[in-house]
Every structure is written in C-alpha cells, then in structure tokens.
C-alpha positions in Angstrom: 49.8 36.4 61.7 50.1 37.8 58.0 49.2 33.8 56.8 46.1 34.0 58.8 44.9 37.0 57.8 45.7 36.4 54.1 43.3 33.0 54.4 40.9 35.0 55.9 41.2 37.7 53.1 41.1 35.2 50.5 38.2 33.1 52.4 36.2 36.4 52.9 36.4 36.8 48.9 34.9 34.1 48.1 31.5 34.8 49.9 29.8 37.3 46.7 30.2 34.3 44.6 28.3 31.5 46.6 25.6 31.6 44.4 25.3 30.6 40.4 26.1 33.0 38.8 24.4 34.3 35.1 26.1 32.1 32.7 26.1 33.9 28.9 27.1 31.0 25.7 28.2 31.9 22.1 29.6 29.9 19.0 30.1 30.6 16.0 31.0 28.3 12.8 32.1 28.7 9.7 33.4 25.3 7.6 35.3 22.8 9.9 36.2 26.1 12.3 34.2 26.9 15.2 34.4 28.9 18.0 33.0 28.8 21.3 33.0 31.2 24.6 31.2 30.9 27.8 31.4 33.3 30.6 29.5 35.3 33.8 27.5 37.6 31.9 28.6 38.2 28.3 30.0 36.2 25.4 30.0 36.8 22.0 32.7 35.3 18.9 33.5 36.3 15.5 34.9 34.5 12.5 36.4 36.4 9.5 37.3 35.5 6.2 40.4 36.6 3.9 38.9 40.1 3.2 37.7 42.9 5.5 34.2 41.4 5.5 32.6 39.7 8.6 31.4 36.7 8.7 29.7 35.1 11.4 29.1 36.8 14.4 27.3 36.3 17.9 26.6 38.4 21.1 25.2 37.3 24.2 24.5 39.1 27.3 22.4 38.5 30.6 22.3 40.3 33.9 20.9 39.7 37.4 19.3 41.6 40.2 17.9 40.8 43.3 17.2 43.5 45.1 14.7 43.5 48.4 11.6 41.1 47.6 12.6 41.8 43.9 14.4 39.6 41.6 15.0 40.5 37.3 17.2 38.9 35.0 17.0 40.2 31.7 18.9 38.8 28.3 19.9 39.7 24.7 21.4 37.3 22.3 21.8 38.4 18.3 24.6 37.3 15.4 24.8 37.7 11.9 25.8 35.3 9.4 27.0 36.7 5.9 26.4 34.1 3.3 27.3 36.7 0.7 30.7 36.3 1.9 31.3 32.7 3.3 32.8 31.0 -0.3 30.4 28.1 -0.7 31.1 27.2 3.3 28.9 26.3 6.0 28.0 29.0 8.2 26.0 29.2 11.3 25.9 31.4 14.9 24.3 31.1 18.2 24.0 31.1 21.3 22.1 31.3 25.0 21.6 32.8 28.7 20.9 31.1 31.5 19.9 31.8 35.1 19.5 29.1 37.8 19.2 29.7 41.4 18.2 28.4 44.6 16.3 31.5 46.7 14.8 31.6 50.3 12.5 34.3 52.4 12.9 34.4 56.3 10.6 33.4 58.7 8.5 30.2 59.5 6.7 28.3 56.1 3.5 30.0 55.5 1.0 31.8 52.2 2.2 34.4 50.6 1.7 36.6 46.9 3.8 36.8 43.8 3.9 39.1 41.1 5.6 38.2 38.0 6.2 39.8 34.7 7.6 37.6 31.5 8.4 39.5 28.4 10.3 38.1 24.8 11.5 34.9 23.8 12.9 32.8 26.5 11.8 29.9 28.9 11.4 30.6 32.8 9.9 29.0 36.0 9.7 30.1 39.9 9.1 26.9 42.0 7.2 25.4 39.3 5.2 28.4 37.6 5.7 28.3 34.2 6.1 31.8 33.2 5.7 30.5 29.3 3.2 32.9 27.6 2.1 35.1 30.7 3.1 38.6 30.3 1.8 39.5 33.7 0.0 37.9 36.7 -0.2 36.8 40.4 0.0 33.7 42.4 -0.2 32.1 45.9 3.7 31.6 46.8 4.6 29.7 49.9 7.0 31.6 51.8 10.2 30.7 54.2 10.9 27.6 52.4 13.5 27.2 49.5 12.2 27.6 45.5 14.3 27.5 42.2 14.3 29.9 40.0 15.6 29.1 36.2 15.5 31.1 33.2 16.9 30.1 29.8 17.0 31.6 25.8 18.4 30.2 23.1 18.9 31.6 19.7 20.4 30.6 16.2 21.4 32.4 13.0 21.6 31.1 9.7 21.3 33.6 6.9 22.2 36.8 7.0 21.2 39.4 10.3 19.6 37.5 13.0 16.7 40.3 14.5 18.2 39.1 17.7 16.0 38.2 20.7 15.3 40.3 23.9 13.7 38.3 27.2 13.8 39.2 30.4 11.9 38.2 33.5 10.8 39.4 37.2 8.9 39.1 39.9 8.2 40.2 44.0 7.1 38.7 46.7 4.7 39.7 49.7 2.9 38.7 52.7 -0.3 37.4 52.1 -1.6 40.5 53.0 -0.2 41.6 49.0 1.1 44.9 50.6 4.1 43.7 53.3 7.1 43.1 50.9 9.4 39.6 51.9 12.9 39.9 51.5 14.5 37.3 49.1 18.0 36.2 49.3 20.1 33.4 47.2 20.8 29.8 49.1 24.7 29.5 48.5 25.7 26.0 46.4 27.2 23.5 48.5 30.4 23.4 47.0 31.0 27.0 47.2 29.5 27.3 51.1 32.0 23.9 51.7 34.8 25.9 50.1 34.5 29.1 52.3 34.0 26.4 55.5 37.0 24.4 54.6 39.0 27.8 54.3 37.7 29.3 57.4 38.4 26.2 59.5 42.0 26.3 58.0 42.2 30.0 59.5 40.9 28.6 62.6 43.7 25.8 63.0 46.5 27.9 61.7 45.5 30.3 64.3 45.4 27.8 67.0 49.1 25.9 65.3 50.7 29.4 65.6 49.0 31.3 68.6 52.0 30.6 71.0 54.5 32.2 68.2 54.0 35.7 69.0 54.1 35.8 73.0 57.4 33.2 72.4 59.3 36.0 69.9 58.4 38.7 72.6 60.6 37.2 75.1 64.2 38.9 75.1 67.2 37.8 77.1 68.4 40.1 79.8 72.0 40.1 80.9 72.2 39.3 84.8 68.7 38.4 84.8 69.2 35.1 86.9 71.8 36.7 88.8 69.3 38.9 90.1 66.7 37.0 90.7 69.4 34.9 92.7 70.3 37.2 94.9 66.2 38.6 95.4 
C-alpha cells in the first residue's frame, strides 16, 4: 500500500510541469574560457580575472502567466563586458529567453477576439500573428482549437555595459461578442502527458498485483479453530 501511494505521489507531481516551461540562456566568454547556463526562468554567468575586477557578465530572466483568458510572458537579458580589464583577450556575453507553448480554449471551433500588446526588443507570434512592431491591436482568433504561442529575445555584449533589453508580451481572448472572456489553458507535451500515463497505469497494476496482500495478512490462526468447527 505505501508503494502505491508513493507512485501516485510521485505521478501526481509531475502534472504542473506538463507544459514547456520558460527556458532563460546565458554565456559568457573570455579567451579560450567560456561559460554557459540554461535553466526554467533565470540564468546568468560571470567570468573574473586575477584582480577584484569583473569581467564578463550576463543575466537573463523570463517569467510566465496565464491567468483566465490572459496569458504574459515578460523578459530581461543585460551583461557587461569590461575591456578595460580583459589583458588583450577576447571577451564577449549573451544570452536569450524563450517561451513556446501549445494553448487551447473550451468549447466547439468557432470566431472569436484577441487583444494583444508587444512591447521591447524581442520576436513573438500567436497562431501565426506576428506581433513584430505592433505595440497594441486586435484580431479575429478562432477559438476551441489548439494555437502556438512562441516568444523569443536575444541579446549580445561586446564592449563595456550592455543597456540591457526589456520585452514582454500579452494578450486575451473573448467571444466574438469582445466582452465574454474565454478561458485559456496549456495542451501538455506528449512526452510529459505519456510519462504521468505510464506512471499512473503502473499504480493501476501494482494495485491490482498486490490487492489480495492485505485481506491474506489479516487472517490469523486460531487455536482449536477446526476443532470446533468439527464438532458444529
């Protein structure tokens, strides 16, 4: 009983993460050394030299929200690369955030309104808008089937403090009314949904292997029983 419910735990975990997740990139290089970080969210690196003095440096950060019919992602990437300091070498940092996901509304395929807003550097779609160079607007959407969503910035530093770039990026969705919101919700990768499957039907068999277990280590042996249910 404690397996089963630790697979269940573990598959039960797994579900917040069955969508791609915000994916933040930095490197930073200074002669033949470079170094590199990607994770969920932030990243940065740093390269020093014999002294106190920084060298290169790079930050980047991204965050996520759907909330409702309302999705933002917003971004900042910056680095600074001290040539004063690097000794004749090579020095360079940079760096990137990215968003891709796969979203869905409820109900039957059918017109509906978004409202978008694009601000800063960066590159970003939603099912095939191209939200390059529009600060603001609104759309026809067709709603209740799948879209992607992607949203990318890139930035480099060469010489000295990089001004750093700010993007960010959102948008609702209605009815075609433009007043009724429509929820939005993320459409889990394959992989991941396969995963949490696979681990659920492995609850499913242990639980059906083992069922008998616990009524078999109930049973207790009774002195005299089968004599007296002889002479009944």
């Amino acid at each position: 009983m404690k397996r089963f419910l630790l697979l269940l735990v573990v598959a039960i975990a797994a579900l917040p993460a069955l969508h791609a997740t915000p994916i933040a990139f930095a490197s930073c290089t200074l002669g033949d050394t470079t170094q590199e970080e990607t994770a969920t969210g932030f990243a940065s690196c740093s390269l020093f030299g014999e002294g106190p003095n920084l060298l290169v440096f790079f930050r980047s950060s991204i965050d996520e929200s759907i909330f409702a019919n309302a999705l933002s992602v917003s971004a900042e990437i910056g680095g600074v690369v001290n040539n004063n300091n690097l000794g004749g070498l090579f020095g360079r940092s940079r760096g990137s955030a990215t968003d891709n996901l796969t979203l869905v509304t409820p109900g039957p395929r059918r017109s509906g309104i978004i409202h978008f807003s694009h601000g800063g550097f960066g590159i970003s779609s939603i099912d095939g808008i191209d939200l390059v160079g529009q600060e603001a607007g609104s759309a026809s959407f067709e709603l209740g089937a799948p879209f992607e969503f992607s949203f990318q910035v890139d930035w480099a530093c060469f010489d000295h403090v990089c001004p750093g770039a700010a993007s960010g990026v959102s948008f609702e969705l209605f009815e075609a009314d433009g007043v009724t919101p429509v929820l939005i919700s993320t459409v889990p990768e394959p992989a991941s949904c396969g995963l949490v499957l696979f681990g659920l039907g492995l609850c499913g068999w242990f639980r059906v292997r083992h069922g008998g277990s616990g009524t078999q280590s109930d049973a207790r042996y009774v002195p005299g029983a089968e004599q007296i249910e002889t002479e009944g």
